[in-house]
Backbone as CSV, one residue per row, in Angstrom:
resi,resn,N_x,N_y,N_z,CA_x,CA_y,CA_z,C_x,C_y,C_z
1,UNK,-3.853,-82.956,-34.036,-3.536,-84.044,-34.969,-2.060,-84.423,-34.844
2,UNK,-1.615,-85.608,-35.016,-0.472,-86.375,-34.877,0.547,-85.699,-35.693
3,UNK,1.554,-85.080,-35.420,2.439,-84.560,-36.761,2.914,-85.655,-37.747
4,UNK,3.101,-86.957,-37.108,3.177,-87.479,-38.283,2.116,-87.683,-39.462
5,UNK,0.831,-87.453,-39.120,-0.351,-87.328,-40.367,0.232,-86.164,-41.014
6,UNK,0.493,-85.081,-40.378,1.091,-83.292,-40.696,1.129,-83.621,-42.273
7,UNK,2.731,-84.658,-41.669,3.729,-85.102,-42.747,3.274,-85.521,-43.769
8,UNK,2.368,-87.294,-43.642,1.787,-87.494,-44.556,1.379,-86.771,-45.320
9,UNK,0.213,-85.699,-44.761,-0.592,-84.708,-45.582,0.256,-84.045,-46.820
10,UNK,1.278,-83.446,-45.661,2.261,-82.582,-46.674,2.967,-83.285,-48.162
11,UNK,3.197,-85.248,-47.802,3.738,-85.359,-48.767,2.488,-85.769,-49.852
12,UNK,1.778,-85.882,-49.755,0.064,-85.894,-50.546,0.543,-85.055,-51.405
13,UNK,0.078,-83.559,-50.534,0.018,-82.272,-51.216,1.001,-82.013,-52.267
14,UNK,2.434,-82.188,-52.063,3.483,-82.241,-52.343,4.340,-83.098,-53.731
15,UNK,3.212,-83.942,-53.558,3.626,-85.240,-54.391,4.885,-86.137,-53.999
16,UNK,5.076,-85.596,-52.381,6.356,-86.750,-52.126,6.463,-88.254,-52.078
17,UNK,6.885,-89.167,-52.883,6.354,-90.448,-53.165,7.031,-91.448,-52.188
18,UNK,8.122,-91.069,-52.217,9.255,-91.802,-51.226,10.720,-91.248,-51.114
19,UNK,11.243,-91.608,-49.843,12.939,-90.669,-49.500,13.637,-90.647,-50.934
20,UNK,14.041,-91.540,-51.550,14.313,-91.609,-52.554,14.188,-90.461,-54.248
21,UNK,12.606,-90.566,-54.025,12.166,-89.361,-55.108,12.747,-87.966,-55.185
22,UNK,13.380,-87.830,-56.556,14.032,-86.070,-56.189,12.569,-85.059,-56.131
23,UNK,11.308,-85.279,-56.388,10.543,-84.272,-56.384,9.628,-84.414,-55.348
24,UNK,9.207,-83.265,-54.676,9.647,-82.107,-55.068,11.219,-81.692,-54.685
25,UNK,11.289,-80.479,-55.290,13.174,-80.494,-55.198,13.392,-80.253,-52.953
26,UNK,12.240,-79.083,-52.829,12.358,-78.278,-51.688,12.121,-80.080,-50.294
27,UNK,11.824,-81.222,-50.429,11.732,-82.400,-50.050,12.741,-83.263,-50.267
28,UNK,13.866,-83.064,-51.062,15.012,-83.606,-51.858,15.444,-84.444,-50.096
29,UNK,15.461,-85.822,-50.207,16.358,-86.495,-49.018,15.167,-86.761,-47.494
30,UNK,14.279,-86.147,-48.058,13.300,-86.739,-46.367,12.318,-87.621,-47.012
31,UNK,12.168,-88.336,-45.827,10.891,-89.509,-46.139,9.351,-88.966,-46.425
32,UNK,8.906,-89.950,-47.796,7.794,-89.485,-48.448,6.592,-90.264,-48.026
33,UNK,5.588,-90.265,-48.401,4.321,-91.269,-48.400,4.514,-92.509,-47.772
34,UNK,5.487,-93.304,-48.421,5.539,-94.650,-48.433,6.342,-94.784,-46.750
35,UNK,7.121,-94.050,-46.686,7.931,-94.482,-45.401,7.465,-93.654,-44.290
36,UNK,6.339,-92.592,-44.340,5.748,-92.453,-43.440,4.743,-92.696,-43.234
37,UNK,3.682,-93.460,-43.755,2.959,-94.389,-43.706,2.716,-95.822,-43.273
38,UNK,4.083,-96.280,-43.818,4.724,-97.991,-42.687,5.337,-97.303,-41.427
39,UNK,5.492,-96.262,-41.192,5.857,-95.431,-39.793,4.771,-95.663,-38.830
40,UNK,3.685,-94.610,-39.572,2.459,-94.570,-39.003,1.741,-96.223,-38.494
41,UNK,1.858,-96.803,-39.186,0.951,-98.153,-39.138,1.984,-98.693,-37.910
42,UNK,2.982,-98.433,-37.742,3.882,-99.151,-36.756,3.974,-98.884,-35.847
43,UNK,3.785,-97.249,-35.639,3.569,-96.749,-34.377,2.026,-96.843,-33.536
44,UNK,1.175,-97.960,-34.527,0.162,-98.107,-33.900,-1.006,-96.439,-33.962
45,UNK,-1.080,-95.936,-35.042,-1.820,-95.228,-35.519,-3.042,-95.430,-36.274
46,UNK,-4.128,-95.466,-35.666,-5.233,-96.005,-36.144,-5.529,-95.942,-37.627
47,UNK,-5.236,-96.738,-38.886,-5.804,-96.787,-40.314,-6.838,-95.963,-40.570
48,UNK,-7.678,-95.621,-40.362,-8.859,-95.132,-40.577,-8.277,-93.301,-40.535
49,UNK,-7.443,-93.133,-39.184,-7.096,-91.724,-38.990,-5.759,-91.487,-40.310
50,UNK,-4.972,-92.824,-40.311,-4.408,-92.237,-41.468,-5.125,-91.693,-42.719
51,UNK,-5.850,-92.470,-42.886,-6.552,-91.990,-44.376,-7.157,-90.500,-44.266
52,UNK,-8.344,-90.699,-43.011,-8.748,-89.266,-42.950,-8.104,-87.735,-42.929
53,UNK,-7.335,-88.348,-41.821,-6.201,-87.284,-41.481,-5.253,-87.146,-42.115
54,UNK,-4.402,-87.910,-42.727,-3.731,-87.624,-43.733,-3.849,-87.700,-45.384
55,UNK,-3.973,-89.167,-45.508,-4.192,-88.531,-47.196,-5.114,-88.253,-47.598
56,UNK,-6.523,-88.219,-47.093,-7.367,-87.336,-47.361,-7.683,-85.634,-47.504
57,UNK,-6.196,-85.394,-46.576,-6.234,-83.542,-46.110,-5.386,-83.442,-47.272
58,UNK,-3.867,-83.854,-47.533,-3.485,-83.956,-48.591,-4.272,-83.925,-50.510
59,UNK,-5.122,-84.509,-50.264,-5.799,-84.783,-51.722,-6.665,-83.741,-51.741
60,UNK,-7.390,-83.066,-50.425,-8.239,-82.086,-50.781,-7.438,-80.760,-50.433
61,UNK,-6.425,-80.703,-50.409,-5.250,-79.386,-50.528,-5.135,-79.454,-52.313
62,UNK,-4.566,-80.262,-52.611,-4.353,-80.491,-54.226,-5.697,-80.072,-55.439
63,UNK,-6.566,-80.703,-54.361,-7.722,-80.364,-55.284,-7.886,-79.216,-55.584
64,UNK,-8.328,-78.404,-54.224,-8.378,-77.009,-53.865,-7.346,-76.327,-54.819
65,UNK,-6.199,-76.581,-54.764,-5.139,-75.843,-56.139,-5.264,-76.373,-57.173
66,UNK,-6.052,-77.336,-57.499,-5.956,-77.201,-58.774,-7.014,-76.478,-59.253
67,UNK,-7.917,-76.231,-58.742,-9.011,-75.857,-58.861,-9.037,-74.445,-58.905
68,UNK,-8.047,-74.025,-58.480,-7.579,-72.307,-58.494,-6.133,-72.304,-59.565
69,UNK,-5.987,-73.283,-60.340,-4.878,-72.952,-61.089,-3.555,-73.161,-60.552
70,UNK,-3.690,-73.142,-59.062,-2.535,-73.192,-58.420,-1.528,-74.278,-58.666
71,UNK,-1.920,-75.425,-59.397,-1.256,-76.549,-59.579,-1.756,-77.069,-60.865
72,UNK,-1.076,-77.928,-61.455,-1.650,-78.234,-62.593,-0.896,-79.638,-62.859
73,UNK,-1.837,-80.488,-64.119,-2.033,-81.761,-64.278,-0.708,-82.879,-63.788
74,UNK,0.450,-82.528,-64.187,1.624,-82.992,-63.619,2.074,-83.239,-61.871
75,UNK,1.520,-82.005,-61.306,1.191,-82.045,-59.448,0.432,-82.848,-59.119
76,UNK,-0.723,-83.060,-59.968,-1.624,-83.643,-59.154,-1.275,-85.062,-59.598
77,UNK,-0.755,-85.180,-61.000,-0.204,-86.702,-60.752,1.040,-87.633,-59.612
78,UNK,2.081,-86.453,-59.374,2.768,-86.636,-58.782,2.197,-86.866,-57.302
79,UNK,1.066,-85.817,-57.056,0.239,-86.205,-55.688,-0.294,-87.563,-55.599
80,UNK,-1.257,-88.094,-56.921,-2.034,-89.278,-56.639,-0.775,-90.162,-56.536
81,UNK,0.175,-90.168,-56.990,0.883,-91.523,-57.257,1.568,-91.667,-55.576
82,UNK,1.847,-90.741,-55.080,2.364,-90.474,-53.533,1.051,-91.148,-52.587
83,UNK,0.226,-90.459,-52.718,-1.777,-91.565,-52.433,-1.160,-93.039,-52.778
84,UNK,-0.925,-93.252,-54.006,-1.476,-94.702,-54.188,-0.608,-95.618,-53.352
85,UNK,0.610,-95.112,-53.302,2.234,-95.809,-52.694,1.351,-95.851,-51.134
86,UNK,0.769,-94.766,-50.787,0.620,-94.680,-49.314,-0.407,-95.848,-48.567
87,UNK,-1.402,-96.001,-49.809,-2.850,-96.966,-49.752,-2.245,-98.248,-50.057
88,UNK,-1.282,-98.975,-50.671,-0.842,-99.383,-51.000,-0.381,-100.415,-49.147
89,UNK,-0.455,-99.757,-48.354,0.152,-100.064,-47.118,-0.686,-100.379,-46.058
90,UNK,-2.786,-99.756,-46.690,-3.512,-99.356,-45.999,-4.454,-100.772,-46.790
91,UNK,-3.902,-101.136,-47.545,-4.915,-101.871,-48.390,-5.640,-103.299,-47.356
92,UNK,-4.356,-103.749,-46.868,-4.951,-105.019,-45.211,-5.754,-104.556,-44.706
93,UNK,-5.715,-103.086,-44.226,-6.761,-102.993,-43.252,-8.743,-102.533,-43.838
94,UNK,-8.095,-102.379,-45.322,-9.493,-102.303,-46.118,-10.533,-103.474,-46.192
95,UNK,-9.405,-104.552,-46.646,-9.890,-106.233,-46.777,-10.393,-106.473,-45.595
96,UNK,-9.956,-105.850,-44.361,-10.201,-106.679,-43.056,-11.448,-105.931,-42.224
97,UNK,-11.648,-104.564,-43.298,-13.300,-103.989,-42.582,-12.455,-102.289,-41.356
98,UNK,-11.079,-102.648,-41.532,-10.802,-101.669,-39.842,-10.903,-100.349,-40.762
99,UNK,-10.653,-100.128,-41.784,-11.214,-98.669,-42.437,-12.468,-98.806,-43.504
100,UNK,-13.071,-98.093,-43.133,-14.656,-97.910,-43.913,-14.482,-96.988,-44.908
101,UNK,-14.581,-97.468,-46.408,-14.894,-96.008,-46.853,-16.291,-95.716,-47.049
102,UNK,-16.203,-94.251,-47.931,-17.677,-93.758,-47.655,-18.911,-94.225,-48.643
103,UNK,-18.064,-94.961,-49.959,-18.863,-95.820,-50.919,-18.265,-95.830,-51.722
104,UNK,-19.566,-95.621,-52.654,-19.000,-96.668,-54.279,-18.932,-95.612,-55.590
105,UNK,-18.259,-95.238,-56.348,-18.079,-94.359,-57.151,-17.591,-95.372,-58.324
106,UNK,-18.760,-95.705,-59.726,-18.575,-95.766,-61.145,-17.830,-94.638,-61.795
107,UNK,-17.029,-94.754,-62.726,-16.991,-93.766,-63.596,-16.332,-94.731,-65.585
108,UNK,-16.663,-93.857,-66.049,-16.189,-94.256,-67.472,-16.334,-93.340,-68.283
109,UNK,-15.715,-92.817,-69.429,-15.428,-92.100,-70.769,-16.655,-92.632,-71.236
110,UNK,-17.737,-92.050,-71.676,-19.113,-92.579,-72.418,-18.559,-92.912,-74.185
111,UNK,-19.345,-93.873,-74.331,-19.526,-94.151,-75.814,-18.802,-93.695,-76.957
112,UNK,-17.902,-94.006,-77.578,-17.457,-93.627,-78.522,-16.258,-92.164,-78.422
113,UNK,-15.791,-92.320,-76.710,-14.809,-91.318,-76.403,-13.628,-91.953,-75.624
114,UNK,-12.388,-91.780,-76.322,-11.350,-92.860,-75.950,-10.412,-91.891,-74.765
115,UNK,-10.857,-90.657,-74.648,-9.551,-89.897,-73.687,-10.129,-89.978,-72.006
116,UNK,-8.867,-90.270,-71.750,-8.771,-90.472,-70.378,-8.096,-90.029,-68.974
117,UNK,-7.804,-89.002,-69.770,-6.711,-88.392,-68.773,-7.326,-87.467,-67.360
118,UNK,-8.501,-86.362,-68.348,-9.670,-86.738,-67.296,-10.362,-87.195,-66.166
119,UNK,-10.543,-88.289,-66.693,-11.352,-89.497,-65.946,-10.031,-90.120,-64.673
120,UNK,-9.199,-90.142,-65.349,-7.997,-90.835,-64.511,-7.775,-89.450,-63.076
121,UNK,-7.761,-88.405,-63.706,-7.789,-87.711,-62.523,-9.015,-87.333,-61.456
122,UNK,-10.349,-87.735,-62.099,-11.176,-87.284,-61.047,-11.136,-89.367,-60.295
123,UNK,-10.489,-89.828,-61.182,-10.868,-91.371,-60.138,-9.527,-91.138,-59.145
124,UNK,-8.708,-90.443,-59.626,-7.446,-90.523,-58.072,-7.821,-89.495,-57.282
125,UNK,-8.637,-88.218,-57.480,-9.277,-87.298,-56.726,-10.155,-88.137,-55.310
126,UNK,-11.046,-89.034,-56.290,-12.150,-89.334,-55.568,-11.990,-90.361,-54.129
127,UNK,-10.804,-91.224,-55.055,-10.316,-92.278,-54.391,-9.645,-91.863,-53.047
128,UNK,-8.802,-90.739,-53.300,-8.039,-90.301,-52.242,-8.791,-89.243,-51.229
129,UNK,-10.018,-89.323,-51.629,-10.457,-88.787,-51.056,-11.823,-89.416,-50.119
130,UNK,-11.312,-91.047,-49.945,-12.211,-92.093,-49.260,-13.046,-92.689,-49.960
131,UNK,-13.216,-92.951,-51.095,-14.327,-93.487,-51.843,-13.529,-94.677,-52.666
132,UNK,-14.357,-95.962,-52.478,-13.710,-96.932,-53.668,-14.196,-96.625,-55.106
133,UNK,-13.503,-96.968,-55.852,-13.701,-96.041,-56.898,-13.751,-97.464,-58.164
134,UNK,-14.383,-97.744,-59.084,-14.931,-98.726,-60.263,-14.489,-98.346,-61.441
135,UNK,-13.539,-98.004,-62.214,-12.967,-97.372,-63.192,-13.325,-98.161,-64.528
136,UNK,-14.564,-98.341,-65.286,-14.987,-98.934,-66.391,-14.071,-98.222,-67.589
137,UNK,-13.209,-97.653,-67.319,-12.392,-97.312,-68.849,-12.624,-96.647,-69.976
138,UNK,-12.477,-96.820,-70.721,-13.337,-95.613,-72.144,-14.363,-96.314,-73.251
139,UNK,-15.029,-95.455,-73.763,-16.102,-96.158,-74.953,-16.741,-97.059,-74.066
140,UNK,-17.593,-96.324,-72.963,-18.450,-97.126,-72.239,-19.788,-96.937,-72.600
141,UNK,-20.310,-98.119,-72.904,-22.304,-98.117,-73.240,-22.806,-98.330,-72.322
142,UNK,-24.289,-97.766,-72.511,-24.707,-97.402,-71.264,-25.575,-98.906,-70.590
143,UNK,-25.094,-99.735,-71.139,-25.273,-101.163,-70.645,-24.463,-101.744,-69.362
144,UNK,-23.245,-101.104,-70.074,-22.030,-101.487,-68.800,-22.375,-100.729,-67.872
145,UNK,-22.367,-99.288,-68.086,-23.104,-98.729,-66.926,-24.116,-99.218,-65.944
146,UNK,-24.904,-99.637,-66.358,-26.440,-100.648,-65.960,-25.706,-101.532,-64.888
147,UNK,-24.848,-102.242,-65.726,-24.458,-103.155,-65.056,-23.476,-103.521,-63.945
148,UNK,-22.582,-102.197,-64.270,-21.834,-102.124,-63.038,-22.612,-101.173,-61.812
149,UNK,-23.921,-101.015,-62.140,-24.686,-100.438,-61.052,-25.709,-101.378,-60.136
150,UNK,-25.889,-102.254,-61.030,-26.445,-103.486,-60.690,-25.719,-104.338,-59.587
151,UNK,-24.121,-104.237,-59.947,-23.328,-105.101,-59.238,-22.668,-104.251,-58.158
152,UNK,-23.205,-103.255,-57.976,-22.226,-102.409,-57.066,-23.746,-101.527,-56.061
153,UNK,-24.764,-101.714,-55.306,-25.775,-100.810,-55.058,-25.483,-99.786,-54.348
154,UNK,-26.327,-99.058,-54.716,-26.414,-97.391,-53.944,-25.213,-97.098,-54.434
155,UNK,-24.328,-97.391,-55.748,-23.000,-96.525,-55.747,-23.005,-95.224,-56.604
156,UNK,-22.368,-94.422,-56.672,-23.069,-93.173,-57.815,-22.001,-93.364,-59.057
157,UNK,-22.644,-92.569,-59.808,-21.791,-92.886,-61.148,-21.334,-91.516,-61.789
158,UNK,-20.513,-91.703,-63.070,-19.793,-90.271,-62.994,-19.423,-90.552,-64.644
159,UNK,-19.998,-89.908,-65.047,-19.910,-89.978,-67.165,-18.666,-88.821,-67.167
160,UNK,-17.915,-89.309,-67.674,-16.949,-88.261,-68.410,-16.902,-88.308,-70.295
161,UNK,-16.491,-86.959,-70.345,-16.486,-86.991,-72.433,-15.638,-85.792,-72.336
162,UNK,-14.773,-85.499,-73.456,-13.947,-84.840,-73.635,-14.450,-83.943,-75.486
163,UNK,-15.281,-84.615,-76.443,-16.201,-84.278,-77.530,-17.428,-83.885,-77.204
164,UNK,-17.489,-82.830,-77.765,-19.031,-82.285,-78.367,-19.843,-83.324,-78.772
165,UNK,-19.324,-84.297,-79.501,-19.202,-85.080,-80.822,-19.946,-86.310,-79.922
166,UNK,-19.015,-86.923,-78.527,-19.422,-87.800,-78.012,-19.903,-87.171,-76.497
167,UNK,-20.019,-86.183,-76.010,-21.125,-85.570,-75.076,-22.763,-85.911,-75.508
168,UNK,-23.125,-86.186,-76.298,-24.447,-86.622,-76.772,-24.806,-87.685,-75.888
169,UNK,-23.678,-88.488,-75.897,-24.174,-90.166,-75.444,-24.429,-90.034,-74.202
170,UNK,-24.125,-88.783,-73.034,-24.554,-88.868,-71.747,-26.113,-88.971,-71.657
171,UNK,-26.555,-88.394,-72.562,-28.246,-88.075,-72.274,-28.538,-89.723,-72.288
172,UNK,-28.673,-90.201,-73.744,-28.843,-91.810,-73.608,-28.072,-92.410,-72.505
173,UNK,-27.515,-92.472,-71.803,-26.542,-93.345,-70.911,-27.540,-93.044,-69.845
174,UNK,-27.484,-91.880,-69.506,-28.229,-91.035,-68.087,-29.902,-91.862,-68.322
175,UNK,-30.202,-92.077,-69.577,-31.755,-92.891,-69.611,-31.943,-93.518,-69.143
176,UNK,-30.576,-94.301,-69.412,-30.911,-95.972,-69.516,-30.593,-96.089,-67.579
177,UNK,-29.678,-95.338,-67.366,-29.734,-95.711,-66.248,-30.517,-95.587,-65.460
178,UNK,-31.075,-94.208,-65.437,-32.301,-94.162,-64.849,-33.761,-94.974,-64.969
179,UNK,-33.796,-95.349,-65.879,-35.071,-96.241,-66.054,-34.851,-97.547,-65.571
180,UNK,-33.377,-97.794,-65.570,-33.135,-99.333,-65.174,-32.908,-99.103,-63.187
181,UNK,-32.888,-98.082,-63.012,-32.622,-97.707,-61.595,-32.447,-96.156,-61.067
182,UNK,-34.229,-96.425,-60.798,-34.412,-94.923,-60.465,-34.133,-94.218,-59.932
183,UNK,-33.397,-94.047,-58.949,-33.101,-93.912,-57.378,-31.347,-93.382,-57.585
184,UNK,-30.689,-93.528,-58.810,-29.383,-93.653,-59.174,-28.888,-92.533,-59.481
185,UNK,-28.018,-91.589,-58.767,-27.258,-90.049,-59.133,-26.045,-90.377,-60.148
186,UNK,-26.484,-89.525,-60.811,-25.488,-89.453,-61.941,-24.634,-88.528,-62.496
187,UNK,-23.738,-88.083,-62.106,-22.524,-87.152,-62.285,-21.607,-86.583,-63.762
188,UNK,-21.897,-85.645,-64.219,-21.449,-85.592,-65.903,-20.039,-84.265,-65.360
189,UNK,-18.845,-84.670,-66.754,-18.111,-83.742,-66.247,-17.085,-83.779,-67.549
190,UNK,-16.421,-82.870,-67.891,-15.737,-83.263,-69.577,-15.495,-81.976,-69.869
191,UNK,-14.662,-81.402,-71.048,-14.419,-79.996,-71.522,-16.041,-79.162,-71.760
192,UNK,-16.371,-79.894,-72.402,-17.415,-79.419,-73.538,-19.179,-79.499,-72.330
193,UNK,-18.767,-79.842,-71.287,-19.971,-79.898,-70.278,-20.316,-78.878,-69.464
194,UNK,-21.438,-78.838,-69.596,-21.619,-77.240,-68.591,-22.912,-77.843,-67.559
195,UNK,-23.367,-76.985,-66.595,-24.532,-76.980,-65.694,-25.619,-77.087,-66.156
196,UNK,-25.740,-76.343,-67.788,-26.941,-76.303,-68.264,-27.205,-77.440,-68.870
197,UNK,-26.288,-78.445,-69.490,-26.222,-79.325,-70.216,-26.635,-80.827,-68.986
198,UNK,-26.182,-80.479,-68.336,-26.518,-81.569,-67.103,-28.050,-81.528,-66.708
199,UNK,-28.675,-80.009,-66.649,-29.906,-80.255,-65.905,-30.777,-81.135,-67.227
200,UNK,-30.756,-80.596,-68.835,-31.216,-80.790,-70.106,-31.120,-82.502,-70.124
201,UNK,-30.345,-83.116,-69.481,-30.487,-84.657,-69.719,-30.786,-85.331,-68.918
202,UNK,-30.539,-84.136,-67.440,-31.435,-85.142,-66.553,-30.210,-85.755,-65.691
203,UNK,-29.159,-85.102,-65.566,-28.205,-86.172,-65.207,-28.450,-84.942,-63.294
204,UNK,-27.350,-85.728,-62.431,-27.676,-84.527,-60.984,-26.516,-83.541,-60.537
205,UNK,-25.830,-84.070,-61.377,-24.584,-82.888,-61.133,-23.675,-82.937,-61.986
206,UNK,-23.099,-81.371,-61.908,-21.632,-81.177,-62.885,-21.119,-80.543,-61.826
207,UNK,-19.340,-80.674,-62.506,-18.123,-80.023,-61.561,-17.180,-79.497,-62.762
208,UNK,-17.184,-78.615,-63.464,-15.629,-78.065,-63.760,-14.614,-78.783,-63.195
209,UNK,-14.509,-79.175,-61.991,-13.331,-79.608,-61.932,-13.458,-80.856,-60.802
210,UNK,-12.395,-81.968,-60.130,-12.595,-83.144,-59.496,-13.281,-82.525,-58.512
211,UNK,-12.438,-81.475,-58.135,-12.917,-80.790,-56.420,-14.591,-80.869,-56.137
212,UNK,-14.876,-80.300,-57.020,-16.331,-80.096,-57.167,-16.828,-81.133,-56.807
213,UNK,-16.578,-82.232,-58.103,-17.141,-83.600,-57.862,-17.431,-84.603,-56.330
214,UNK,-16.047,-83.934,-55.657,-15.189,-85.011,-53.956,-16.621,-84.269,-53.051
215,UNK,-16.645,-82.774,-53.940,-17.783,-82.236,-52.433,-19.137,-82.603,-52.719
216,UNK,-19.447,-83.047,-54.027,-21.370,-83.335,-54.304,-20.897,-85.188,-53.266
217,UNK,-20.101,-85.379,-53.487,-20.136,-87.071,-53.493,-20.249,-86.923,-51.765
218,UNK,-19.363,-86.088,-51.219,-18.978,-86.248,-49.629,-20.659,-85.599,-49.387
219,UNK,-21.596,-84.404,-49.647,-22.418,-83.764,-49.058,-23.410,-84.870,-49.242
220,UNK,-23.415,-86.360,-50.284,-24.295,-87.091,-50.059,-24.699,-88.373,-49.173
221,UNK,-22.740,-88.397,-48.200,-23.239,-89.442,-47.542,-23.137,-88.943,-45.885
222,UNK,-22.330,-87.532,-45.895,-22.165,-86.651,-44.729,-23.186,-86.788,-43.688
């Protein structure tokens, strides 16, 4: 692999956003995401290998630690935002078809649950990890759901809840979708969610954590 992907990767992992950024400290003064990324594209490095090869190895290093504790909510923001600066550069060659991603990923805070912090991290998980990603926002009914499945096909969807209180509404959401489109995987994930609670409504998968989520989504189009 190209050392300059290396780099990329590293500043993923790292959360290096640009030369500029003091964090991380041990990166203090070298070029981050952003300037090795308009590097890459200049040196005639195929788009598609950037993403794969770099900020994709990057996002699933992060995951992997967070997922072991090794990092926590602040890293991984500092990681996605280093992703977004980097895609940000990659976005022409999305519009123009020269990088494919692997699909379509819904997600939203169900019904009557306004936190998002969550949700915001498994959509920069997912994203950076090749998938366009549909971010319906919070206090989502399971209409919108319907409907952004309607307008988006074969894409999978992903209920987040952070309440006991509003974990209820997955079962109804998971109905409606299913009856309105049978064929449709549906992903539940939140404090208060467990494995057992997922099989009980019928929904097709849970993850403790994004990581989880990047590998049911990747083993379905692999």
């Amino acid at each position: 692999m190209s050392e300059l992907l290396l780099k990329i990767a590293d500043c993923i992992e790292f959360g290096k956003i640009n030369k500029a950024a003091p964090y991380p400290p041990q990166m203090k003064g070298q070029d981050g995401a952003d300037e090795l990324t308009k590097q890459a594209i200049d040196e005639g490095i195929n788009a598609q290998d950037i993403l794969s090869k770099g900020l994709m190895i990057g996002m699933e290093k992060v995951g992997i630690k967070f997922r072991e504790n090794k990092v926590f909510v602040p890293q991984v923001l500092m990681s996605a935002k280093a992703m977004n600066t980097a895609m940000i550069h990659l976005k022409p060659f999305f519009q123009s078809g020269e990088v494919v991603q692997k699909g379509t990923f819904i997600i939203g805070t169900v019904e009557g649950d306004l936190h998002d912090i969550g949700k915001n991290l498994v959509s920069m998980m997912v994203e950076g990890n090749g998938w366009k990603v549909v971010d319906l926002g919070t206090d989502v009914k399971a209409e919108q759901f319907v409907a952004a499945m309607k307008e988006h096909e074969n894409a999978f969807v992903g209920l987040s809840a952070l309440l006991t209180t509003t974990m209820v509404n997955m079962e109804k959401i998971t109905k409606a979708i299913k009856e309105e489109i049978p064929g449709a995987k549906v992903a539940v994930g939140g404090a208060p969610v467990t494995e057992d609670y997922c099989k009980k409504i019928g929904a097709d998968a849970y993850s403790s954590d994004p990581q989880g989520l990047v590998e049911f989504l990747n083993s379905q189009v692999d």
